[in-house]
C-alpha positions as YAML, in Angstrom:
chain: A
units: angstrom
residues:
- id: 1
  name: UNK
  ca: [111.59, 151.10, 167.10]
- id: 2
  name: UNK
  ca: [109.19, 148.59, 165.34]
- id: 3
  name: UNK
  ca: [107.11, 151.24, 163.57]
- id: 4
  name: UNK
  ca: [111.35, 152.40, 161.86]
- id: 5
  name: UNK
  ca: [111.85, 149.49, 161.06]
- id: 6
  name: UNK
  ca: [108.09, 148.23, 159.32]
- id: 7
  name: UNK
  ca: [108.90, 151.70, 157.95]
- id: 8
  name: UNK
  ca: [112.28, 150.92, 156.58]
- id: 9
  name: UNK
  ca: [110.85, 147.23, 155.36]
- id: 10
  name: UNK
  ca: [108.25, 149.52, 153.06]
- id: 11
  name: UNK
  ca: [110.99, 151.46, 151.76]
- id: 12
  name: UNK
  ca: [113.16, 148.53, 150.80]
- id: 13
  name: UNK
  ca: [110.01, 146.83, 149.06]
- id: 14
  name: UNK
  ca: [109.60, 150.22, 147.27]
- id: 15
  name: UNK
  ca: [112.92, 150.63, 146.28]
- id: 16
  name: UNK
  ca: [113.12, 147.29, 145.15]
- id: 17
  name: UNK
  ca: [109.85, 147.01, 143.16]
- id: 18
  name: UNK
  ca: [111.41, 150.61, 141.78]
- id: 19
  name: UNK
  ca: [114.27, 148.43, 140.55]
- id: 20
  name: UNK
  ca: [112.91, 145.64, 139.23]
- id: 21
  name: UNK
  ca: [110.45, 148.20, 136.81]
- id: 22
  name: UNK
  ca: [113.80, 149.68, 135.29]
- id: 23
  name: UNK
  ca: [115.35, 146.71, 134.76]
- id: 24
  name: UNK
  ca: [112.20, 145.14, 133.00]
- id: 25
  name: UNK
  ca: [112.19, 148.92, 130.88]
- id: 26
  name: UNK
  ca: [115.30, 148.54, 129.97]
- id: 27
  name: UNK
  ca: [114.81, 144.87, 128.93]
- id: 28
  name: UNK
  ca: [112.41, 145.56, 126.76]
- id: 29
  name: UNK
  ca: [114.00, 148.73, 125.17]
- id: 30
  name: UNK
  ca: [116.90, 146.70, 124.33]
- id: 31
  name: UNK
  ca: [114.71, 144.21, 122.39]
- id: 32
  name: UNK
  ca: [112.66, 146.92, 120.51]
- id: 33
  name: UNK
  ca: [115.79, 148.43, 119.32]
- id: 34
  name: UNK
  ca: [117.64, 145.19, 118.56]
- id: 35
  name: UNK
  ca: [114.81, 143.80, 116.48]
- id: 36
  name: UNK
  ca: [112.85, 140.52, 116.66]
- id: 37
  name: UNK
  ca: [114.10, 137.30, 117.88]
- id: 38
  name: UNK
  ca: [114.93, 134.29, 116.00]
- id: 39
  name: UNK
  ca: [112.08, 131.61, 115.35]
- id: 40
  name: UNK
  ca: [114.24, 129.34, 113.76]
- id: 41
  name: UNK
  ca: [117.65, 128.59, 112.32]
- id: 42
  name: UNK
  ca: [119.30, 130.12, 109.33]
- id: 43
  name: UNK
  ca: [119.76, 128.05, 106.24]
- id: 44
  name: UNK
  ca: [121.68, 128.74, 103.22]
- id: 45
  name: UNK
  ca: [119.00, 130.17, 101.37]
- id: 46
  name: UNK
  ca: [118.25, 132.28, 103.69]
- id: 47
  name: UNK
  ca: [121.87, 133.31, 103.83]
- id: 48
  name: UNK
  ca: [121.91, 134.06, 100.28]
- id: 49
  name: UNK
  ca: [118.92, 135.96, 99.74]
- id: 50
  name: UNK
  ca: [120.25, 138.47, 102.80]
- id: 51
  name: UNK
  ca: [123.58, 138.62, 101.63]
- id: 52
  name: UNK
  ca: [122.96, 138.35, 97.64]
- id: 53
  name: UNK
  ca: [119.54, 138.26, 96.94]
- id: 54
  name: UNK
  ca: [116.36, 140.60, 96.76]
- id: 55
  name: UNK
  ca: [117.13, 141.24, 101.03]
- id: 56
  name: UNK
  ca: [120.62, 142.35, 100.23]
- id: 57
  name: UNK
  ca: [119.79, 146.54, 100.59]
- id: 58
  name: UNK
  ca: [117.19, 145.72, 103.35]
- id: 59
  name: UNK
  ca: [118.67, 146.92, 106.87]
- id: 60
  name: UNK
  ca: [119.50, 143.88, 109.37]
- id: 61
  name: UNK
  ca: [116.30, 144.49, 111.36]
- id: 62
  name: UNK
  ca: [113.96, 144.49, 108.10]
- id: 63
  name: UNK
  ca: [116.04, 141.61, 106.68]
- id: 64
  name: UNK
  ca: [115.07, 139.57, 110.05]
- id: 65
  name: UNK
  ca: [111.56, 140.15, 110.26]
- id: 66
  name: UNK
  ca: [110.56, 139.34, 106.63]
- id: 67
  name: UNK
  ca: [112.73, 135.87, 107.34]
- id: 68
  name: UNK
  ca: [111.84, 134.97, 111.06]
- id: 69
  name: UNK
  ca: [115.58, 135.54, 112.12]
- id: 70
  name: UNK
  ca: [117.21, 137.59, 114.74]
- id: 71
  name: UNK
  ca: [118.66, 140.87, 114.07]
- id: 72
  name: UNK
  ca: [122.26, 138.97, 114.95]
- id: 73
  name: UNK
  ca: [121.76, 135.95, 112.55]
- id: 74
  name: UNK
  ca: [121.53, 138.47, 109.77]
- id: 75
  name: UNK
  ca: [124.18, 140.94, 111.06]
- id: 76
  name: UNK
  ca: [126.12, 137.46, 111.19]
- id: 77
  name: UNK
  ca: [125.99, 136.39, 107.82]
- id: 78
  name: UNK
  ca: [126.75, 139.41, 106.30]
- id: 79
  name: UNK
  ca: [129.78, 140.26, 108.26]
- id: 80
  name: UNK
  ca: [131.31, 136.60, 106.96]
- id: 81
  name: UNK
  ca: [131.41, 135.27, 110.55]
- id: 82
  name: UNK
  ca: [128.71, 132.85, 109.53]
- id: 83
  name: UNK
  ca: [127.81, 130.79, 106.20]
- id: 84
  name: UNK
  ca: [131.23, 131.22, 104.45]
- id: 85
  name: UNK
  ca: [130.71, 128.93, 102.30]
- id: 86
  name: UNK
  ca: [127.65, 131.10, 100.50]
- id: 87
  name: UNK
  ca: [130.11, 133.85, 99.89]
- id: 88
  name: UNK
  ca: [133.00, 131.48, 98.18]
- id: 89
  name: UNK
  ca: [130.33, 129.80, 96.09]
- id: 90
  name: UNK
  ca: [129.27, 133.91, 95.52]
- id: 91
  name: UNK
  ca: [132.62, 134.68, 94.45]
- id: 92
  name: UNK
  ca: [133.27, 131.40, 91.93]
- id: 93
  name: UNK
  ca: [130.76, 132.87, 89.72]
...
């Protein structure tokens, strides 16, 4: 009975360590595809060069890495839930 259950103990630590890999694979899948994380905060420029400026035909993910931004901050901004206020001043001109 001790030598099933050591037995079972291995398996568990197997099955676990098995686990723990996907998650971490998966983790770091999600971030590849997603793009880079954010090194710092948004400011207006930045906000108007991605939404009206020489980043406005650059993808999200390209957008973010030339500026240090997430893919989210960019995705953000463009979609109007963020930095209004560029896109009124935008559309007084």
């Amino acid at each position: 009975m001790i030598e099933k259950i050591e037995s079972t103990d291995q398996i568990t630590v197997e099955l676990v360590n098995s686990l723990i890999d996907q998650i971490n694979n998966l983790q770091r899948a999600q971030e590849e595809r997603r793009g880079p994380k954010s090194k710092r905060t948004m400011t207006d420029e930045d906000a108007y060069r991605i939404m009206y400026g020489d980043l406005k035909a650059s993808a999200h993910k390209v957008a973010a890495l030339e500026l240090g931004l997430s893919y989210g901050q960019v995705y953000s901004a463009r979609q109007g839930f963020t930095f209004r206020h560029i896109e009124e001043k935008q559309e007084d001109k």
